[in-house]
Backbone as CSV, one residue per row, in Angstrom:
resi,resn,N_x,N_y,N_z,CA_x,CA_y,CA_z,C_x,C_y,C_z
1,UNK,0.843,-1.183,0.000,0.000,0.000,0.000,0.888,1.247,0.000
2,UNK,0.740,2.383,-1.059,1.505,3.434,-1.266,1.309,4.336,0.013
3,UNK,2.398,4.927,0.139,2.087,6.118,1.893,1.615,7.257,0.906
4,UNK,0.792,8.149,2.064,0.574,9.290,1.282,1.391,10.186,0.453
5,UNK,3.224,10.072,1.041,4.446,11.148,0.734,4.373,10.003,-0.894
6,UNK,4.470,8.906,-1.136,4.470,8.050,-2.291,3.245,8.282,-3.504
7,UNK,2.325,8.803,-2.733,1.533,9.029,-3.488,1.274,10.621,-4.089
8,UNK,1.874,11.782,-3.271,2.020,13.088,-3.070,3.474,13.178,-4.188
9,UNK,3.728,12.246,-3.955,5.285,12.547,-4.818,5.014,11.905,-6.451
10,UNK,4.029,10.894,-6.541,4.019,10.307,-7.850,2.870,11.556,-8.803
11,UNK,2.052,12.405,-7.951,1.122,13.157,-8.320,2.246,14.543,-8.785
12,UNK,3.156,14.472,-8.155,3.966,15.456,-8.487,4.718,15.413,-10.020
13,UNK,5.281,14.185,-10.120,5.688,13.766,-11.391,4.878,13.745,-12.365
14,UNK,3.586,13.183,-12.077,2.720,13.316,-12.969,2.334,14.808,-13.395
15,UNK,2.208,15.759,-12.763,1.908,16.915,-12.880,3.152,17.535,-13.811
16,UNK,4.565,16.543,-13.980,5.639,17.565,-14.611,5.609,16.684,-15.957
17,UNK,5.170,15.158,-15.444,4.933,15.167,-16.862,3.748,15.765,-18.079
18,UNK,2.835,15.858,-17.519,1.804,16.736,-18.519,1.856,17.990,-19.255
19,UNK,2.707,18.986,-17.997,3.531,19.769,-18.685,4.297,19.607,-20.047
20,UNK,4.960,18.407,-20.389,5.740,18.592,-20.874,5.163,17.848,-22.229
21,UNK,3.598,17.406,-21.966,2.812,16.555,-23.259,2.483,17.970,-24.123
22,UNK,2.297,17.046,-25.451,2.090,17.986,-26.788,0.322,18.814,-26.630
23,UNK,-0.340,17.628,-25.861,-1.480,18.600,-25.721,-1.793,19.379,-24.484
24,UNK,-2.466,20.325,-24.256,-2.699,21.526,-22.918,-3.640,21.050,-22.486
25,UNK,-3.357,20.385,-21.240,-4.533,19.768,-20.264,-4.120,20.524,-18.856
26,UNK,-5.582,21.193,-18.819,-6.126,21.857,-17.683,-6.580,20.794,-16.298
27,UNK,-6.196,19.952,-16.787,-6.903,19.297,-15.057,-7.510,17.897,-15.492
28,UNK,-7.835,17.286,-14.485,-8.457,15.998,-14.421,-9.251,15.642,-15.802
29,UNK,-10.178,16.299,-15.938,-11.082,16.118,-17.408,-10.611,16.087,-18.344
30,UNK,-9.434,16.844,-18.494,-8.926,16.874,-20.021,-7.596,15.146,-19.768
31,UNK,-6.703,15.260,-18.164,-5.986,14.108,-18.457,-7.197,12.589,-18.864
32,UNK,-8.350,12.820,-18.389,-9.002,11.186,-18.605,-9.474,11.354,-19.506
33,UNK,-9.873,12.263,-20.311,-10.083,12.824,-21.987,-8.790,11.723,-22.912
34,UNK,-7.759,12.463,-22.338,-6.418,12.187,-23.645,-6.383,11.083,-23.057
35,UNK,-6.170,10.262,-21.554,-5.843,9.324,-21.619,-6.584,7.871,-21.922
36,UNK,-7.763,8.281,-21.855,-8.706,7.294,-22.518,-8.852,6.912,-24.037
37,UNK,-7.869,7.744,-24.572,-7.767,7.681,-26.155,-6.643,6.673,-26.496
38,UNK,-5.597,6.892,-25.426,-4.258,6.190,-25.333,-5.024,4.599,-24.882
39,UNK,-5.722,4.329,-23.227,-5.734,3.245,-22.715,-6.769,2.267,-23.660
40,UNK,-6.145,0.600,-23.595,-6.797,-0.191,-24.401,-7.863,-0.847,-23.486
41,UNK,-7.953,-0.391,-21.930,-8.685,-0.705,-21.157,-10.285,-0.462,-20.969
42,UNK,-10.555,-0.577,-19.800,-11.892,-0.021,-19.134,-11.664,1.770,-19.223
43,UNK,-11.920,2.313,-19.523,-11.870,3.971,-19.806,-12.096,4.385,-17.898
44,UNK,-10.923,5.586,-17.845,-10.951,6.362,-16.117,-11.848,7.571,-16.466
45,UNK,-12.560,7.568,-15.251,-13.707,8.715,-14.898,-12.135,9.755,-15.032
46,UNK,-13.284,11.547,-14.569,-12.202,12.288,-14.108,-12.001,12.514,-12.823
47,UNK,-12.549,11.714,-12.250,-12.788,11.360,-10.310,-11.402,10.821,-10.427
48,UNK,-11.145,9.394,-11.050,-10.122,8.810,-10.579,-8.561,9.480,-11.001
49,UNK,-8.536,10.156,-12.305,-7.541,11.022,-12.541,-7.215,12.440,-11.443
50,UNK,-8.645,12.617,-11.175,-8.178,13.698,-10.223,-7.544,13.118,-8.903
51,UNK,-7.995,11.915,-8.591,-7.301,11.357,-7.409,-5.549,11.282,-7.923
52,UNK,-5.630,10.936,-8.740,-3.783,10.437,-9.176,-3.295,11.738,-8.606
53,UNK,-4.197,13.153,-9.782,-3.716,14.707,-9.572,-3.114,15.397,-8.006
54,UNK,-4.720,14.893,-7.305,-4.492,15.153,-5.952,-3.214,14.452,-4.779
55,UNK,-2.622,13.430,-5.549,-2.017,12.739,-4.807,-2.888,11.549,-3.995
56,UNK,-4.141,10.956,-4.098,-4.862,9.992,-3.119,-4.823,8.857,-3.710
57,UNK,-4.122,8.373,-4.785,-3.998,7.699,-5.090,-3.154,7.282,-6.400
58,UNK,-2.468,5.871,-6.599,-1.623,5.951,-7.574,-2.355,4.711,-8.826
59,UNK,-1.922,5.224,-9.784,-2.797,4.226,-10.965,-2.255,3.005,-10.871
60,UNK,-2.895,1.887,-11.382,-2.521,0.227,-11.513,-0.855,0.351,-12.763
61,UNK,-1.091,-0.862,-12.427,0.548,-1.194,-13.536,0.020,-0.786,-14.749
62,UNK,-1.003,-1.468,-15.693,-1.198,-1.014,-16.965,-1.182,0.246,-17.060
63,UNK,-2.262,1.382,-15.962,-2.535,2.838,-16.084,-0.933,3.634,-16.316
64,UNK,-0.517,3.157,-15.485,0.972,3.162,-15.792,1.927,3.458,-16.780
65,UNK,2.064,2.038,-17.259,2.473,1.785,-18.555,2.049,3.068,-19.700
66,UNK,0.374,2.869,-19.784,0.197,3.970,-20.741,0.711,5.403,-20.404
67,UNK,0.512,5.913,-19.139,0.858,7.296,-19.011,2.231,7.411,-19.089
68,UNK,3.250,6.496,-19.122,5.044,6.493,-19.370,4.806,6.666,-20.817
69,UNK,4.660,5.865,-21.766,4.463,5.774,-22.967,4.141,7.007,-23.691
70,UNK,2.872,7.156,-23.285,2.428,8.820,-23.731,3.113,9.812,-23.311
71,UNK,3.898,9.695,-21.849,4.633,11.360,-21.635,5.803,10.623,-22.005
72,UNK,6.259,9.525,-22.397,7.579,9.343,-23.029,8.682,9.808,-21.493
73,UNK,8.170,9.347,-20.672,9.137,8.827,-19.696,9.176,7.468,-19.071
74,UNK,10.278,7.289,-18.429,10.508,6.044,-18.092,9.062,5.470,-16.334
75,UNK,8.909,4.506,-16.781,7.797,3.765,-15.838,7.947,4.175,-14.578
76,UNK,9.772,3.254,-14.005,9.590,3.224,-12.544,9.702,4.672,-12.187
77,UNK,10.279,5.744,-12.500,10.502,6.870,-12.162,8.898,7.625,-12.218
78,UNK,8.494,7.567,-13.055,6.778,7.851,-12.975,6.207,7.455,-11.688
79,UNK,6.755,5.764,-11.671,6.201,5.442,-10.266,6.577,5.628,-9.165
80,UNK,7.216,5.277,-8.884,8.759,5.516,-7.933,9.733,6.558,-7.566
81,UNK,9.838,7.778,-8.916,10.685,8.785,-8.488,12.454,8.106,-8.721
82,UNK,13.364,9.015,-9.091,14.648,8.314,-9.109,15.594,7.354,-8.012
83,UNK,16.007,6.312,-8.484,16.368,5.349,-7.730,17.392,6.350,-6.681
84,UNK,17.147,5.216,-4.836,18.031,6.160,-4.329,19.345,6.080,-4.238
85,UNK,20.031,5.194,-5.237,21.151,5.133,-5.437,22.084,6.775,-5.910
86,UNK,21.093,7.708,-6.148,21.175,8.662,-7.279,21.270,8.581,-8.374
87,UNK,21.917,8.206,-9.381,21.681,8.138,-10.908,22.120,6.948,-11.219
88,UNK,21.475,5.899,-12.016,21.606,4.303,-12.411,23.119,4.348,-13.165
89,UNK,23.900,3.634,-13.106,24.888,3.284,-14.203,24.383,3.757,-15.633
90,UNK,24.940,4.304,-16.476,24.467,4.621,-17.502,23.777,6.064,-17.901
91,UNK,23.466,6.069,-16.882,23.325,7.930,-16.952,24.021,8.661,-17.061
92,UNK,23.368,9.494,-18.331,24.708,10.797,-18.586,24.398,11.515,-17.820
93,UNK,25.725,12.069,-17.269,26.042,12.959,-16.482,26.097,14.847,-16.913
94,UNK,25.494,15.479,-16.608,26.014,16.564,-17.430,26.586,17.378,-17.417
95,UNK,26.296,17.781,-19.014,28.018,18.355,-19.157,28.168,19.502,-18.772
96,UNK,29.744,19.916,-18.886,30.278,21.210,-18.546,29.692,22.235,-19.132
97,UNK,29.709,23.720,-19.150,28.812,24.425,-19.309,29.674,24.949,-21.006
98,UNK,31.088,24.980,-21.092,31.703,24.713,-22.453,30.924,24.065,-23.363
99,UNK,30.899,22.403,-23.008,30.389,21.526,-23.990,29.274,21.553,-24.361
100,UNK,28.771,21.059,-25.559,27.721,21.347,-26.274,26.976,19.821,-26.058
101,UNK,25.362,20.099,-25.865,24.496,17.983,-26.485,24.620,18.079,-27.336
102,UNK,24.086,16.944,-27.871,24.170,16.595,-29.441,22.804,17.016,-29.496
103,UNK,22.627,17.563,-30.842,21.278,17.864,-31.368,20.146,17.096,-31.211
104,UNK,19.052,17.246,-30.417,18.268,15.795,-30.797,16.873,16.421,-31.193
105,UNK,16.130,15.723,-31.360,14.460,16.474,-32.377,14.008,17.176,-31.800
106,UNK,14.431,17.225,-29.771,13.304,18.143,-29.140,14.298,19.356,-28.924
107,UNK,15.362,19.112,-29.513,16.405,20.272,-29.577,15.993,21.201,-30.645
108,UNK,15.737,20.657,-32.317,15.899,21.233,-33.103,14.960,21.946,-33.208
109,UNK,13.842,21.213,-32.980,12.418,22.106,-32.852,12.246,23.109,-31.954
110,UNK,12.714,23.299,-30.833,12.739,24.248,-30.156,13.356,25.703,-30.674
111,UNK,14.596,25.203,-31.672,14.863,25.698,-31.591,14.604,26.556,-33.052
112,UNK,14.038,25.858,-34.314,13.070,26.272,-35.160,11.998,27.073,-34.286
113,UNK,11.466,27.086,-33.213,10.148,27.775,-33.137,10.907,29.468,-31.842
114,UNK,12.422,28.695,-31.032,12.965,30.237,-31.165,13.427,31.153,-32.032
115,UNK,13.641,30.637,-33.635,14.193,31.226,-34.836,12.892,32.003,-35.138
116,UNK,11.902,31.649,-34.994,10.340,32.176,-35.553,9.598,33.103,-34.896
117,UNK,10.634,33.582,-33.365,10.132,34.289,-32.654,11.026,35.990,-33.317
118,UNK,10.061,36.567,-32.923,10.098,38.266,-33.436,11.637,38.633,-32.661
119,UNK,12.672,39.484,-33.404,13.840,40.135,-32.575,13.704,40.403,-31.031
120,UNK,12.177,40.630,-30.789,12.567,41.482,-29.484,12.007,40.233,-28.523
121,UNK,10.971,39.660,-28.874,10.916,37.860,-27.928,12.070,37.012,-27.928
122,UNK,12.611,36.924,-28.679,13.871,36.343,-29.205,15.036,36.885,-27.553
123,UNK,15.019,38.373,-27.736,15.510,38.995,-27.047,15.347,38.750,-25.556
124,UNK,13.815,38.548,-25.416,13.884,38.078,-23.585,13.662,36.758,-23.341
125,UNK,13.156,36.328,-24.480,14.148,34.528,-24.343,15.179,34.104,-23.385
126,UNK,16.094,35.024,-24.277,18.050,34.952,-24.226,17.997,35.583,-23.036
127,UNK,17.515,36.788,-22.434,17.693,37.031,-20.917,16.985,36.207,-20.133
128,UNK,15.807,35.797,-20.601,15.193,34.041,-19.392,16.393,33.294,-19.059
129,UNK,16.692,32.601,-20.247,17.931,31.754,-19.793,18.862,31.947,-19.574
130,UNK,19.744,33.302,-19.680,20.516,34.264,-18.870,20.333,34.254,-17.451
131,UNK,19.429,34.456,-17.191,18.602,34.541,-15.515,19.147,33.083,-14.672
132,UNK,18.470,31.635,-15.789,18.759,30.489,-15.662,20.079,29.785,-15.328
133,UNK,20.613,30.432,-16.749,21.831,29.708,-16.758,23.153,30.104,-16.367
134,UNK,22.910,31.737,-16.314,23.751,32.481,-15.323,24.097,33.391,-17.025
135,UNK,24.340,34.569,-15.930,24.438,35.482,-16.785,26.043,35.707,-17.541
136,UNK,26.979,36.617,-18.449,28.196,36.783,-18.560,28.701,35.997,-19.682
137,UNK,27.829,34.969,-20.232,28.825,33.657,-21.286,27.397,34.417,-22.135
138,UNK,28.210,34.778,-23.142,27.150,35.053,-24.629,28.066,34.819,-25.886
């Protein structure tokens, strides 16, 4: 049986993963909306999504499965949060603030849709992540 901090903490993840889904879901109705499109199951009210939301409860293994899949993160961490080893073998570590990632699709696109932004958005962009990433390296 999950403790409430297990269940407060998986509602948390869940909440960063939605953020980071392609569609804008406002709350419970819209996650059992999209996710009932994804699950091959019995379809979730927005009672029981709002419970996940609220933290009172955590979804079954399958519910699971689908919501990793769809936010394209990994399962146990959805469920579980990162191992407390701190980072598994195999994890990149990151890099120095010199070195560059390698380009990857959610790189390029981002960065197609900062190319598309007007000079002066463009402009407080670059001071957001200035703010972020520390100011002085341009």
């Amino acid at each position: 049986m999950p403790t409430p901090k297990e269940k407060a903490d998986f509602s948390e993840r869940l909440k960063f993963s939605m953020t980071r889904a392609p569609e804008k879901m406002r709350g419970a109705t819209d996650l059992a909306l999209h996710f009932n499109l994804r699950y091959h199951g019995e379809p979730v009210s927005p009672q029981t999504t709002h419970k996940w939301l609220t933290g009172r409860s955590i979804p079954t293994v399958d519910k699971l499965q689908t919501l990793a899949e769809w936010f394209k993160v990994d399962q146990h961490w959805l469920h579980y949060g990162p191992p407390p080893s701190g980072s598994p073998p195999g994890t990149p570590k990151p890099l120095a603030r010199d070195e560059h990632y390698p380009a990857s699709e959610e790189t390029l696109e981002l960065a197609s849709k900062i190319e598309a932004l007007s000079p002066h958005h463009r402009y407080l962009l670059e001071e957001l992540v200035d703010q972020f990433y520390g100011a002085g390296k341009r």
